[in-house]
C-alpha positions, 0 to 999 in steps of 0.5 A, spaced: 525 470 520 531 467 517 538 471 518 541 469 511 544 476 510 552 476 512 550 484 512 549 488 519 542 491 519 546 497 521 548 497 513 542 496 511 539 503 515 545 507 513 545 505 506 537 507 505 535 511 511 535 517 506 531 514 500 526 511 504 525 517 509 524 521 502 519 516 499 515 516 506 514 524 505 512 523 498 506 519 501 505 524 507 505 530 501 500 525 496 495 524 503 495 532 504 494 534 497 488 530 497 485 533 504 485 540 501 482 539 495 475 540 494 471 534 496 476 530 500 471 525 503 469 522 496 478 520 495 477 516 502 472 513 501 475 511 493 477 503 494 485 505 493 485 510 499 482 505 504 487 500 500 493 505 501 491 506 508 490 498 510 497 498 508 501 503 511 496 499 517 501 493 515 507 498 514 507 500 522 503 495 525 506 488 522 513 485 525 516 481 519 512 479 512 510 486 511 512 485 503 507 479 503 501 483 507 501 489 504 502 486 497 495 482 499 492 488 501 492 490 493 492 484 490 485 481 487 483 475 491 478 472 486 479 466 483 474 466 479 474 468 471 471 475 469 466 474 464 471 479 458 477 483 460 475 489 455 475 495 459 479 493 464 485 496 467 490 495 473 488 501 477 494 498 482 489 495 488 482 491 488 475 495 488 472 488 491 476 488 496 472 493 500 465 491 498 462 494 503 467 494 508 472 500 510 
């Protein structure tokens, strides 16, 4: 990775630690609301839990790029044409993604 900032990390963390920290219990908060509803196991197996999921894999496991590997984890890799767009919707991750996989 390239150091093209002329800021200390250190600024970065001070500036934003409390904004981020919030947004973090923001997704712990969604996460616990969805294991004390009824049927939490229909939620996580739903395609955008198990993409939400993989991407806070990224988020804790990855060094650098985690940006670039989290926005693959929601983005639709196909390439081919899709027969109509009536119906479709962004829905914010790709169902084909876990065809069959978790």
């Amino acid at each position: 990775m390239t150091d093209t900032s002329p800021k200390p990390a250190k600024d970065i963390l001070d500036l934003y630690f409390m904004e981020n920290r919030a947004r973090i219990l923001d997704i712990a908060s969604f996460l616990d609301r969805i294991d004390r509803y009824r049927d939490p196991e229909e939620a996580r197996a739903d395609f955008r839990y198990k993409a939400l999921m993989r991407a806070l894999q990224f988020l804790r496991e990855s060094e650098s790029e985690r940006t670039k590997a989290i926005q693959l984890v929601f983005s639709d890799t196909s390439s081919g044409p899709v027969e109509s767009a009536v119906g479709l919707k962004a829905v914010g991750a790709w169902n084909g993604a876990f065809d069959g996989r978790d």
